[in-house]
C-alpha positions as CSV (number, residue, x, y, z in Angstrom):
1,X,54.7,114.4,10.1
2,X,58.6,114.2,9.2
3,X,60.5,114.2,12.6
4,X,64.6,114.7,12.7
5,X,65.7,113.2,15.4
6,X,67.4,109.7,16.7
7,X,64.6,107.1,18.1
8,X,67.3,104.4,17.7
9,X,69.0,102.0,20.4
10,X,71.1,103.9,22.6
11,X,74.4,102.2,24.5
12,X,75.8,104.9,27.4
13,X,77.7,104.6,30.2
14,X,76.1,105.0,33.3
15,X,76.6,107.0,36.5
16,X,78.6,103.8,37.8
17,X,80.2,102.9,35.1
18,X,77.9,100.0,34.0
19,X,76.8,100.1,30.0
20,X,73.3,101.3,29.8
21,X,71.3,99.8,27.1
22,X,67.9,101.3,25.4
23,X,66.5,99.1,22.5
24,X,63.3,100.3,21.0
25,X,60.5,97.4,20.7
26,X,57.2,99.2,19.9
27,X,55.5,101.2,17.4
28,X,55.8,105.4,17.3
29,X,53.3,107.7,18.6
30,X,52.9,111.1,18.3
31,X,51.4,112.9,21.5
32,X,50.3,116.1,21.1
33,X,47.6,118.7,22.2
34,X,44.8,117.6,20.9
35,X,45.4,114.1,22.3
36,X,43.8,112.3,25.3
37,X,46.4,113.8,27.7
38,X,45.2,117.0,29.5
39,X,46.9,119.0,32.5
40,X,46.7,118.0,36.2
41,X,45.9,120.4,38.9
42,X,49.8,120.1,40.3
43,X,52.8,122.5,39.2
44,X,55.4,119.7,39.0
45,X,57.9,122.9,38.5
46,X,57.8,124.1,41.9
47,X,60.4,121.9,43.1
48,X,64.1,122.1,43.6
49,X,66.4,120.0,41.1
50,X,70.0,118.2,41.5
51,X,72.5,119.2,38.7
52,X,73.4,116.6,36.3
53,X,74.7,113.4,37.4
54,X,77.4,112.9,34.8
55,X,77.9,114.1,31.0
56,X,79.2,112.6,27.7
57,X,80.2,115.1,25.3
58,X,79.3,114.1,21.9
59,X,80.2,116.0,17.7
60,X,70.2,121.2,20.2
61,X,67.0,121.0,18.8
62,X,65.6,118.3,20.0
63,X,66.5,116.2,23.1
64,X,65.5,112.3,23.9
65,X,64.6,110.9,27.5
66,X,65.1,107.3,28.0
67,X,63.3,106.3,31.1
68,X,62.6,102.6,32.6
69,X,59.1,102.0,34.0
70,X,60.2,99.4,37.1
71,X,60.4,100.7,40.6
72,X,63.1,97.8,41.6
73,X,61.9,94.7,40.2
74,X,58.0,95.2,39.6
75,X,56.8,97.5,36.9
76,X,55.3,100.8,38.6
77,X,54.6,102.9,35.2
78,X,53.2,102.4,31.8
79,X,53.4,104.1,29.1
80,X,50.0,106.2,29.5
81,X,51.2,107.3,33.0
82,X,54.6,108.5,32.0
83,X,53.4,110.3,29.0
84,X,51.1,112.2,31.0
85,X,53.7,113.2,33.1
86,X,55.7,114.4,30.4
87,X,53.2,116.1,29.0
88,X,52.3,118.1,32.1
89,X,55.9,118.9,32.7
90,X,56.2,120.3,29.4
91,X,53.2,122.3,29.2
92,X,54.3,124.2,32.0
93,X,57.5,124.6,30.8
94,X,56.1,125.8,27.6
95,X,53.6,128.3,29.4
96,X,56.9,130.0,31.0
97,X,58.9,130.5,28.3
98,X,55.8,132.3,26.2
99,X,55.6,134.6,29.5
100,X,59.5,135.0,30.0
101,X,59.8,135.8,26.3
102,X,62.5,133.3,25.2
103,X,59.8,131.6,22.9
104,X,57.5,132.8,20.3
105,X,54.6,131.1,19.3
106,X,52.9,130.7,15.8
107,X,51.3,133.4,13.8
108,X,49.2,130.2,12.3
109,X,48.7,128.8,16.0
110,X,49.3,124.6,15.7
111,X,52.2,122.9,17.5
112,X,52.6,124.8,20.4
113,X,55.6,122.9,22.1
114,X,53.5,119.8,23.3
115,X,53.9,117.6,20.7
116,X,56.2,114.6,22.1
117,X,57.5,111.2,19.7
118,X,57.4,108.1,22.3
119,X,58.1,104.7,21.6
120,X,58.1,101.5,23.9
121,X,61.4,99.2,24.4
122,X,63.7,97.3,26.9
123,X,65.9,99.3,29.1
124,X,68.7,97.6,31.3
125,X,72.0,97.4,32.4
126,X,74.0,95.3,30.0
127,X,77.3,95.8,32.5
128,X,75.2,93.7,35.6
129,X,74.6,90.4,34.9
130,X,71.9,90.6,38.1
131,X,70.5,93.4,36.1
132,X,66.7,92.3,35.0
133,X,65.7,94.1,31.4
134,X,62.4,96.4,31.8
135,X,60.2,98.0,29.9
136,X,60.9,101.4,29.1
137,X,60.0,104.2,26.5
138,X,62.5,106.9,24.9
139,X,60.6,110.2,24.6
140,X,61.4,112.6,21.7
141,X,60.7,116.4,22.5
142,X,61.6,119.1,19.9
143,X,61.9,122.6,20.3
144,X,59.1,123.7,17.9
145,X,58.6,127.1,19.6
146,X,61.5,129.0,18.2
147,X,62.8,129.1,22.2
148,X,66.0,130.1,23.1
149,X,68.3,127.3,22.9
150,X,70.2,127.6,26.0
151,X,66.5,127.7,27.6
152,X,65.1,124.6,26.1
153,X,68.6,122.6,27.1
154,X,68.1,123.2,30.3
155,X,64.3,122.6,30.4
156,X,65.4,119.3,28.9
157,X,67.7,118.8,31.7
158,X,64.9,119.9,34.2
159,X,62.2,117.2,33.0
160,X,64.8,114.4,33.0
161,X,65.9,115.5,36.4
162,X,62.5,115.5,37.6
163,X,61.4,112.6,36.3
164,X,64.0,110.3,38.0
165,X,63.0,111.3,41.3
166,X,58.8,111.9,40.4
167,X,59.3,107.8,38.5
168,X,61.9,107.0,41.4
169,X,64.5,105.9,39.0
170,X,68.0,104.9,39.2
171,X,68.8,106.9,36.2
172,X,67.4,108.7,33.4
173,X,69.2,109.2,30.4
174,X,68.9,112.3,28.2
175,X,70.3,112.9,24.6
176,X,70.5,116.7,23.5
177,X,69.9,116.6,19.6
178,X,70.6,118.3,16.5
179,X,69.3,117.0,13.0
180,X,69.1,113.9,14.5
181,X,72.6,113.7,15.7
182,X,73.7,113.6,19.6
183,X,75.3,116.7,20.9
184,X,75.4,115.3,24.8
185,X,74.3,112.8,26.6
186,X,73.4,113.2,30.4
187,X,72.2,111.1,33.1
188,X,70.1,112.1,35.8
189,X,69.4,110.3,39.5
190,X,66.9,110.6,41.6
191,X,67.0,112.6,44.6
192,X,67.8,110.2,47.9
């Protein structure tokens, strides 16, 4: 499978000014519908979102969530767990924008929007020296459904929103691709 799209270390600036750091530690996997991830009962898109936090405008098909998996100081989330979050997310996402009509799926069936790149690494605050490094992944979503772009951006921006406050981070950091190459970069808080 040939992916375009950045899975490298990231350096933002964060919602307070502190440098955010992402490096990438682990090995790539591909999660997709035939993998061990199935849906929950629970429609994580009935709930109301914040708008972004702050933006980094930067010269859309793909976007990258960079999410950490302590809650404070003592890990909370693994890889497993936040994939399957993302994966429910998305699926629902997915299943809306076949019945809204701003995506199309495949005459030859296959990758029906739920195929996500994740890789393991150290995310922390380089700017706070009392800042502990934690393990973290970066998630790599492309829009493979021929949907609207305008849609998928903001789907993007829904997931990361929703995952700060559902993995009660401080931040979550989203990168809106093209070919690879950052259009945006937004961070999202979680709700207080």
């Amino acid at each position: 499978m040939r992916v375009t799209g950045n899975m490298g270390s990231i350096h933002v600036r964060g919602q307070n000014g502190e440098t955010l750091r992402f490096k990438p530690n682990g090995p790539m996997s591909v999660v997709n519908l035939d993998s061990k991830f199935k849906p929950t009962a629970h429609n994580p898109l009935e709930v109301d979102y914040n708008p972004a936090a702050w933006r980094a405008r930067k010269p859309l098909q793909g976007a990258r969530i960079i999410v950490g998996f302590n809650v404070g100081t003592e890990q909370k989330w693994t890889m497993e767990s936040v994939l399957q979050k993302v994966f429910d997310f998305r699926r629902a996402q997915v299943e809306r924008a076949y019945k809204g009509g701003w995506a199309q799926q495949s005459a030859t069936g296959g990758d029906v929007g739920l195929t996500l790149v994740s890789q393991q690494g150290v995310f922390q605050s380089v700017s706070d020296p009392q800042a502990h490094p934690e393990n973290g992944a970066q998630i790599l979503l492309l829009n493979t459904i021929s949907e609207d772009e305008a849609h998928f951006a903001q789907e993007m921006e829904e997931l990361a929103d929703w995952l700060a406050t559902e993995l009660d981070q401080w931040e979550v950091i989203l990168e809106h691709q093209r070919n690879g190459g950052v259009e945006e970069t937004v961070g999202f808080t979680k709700k207080q």
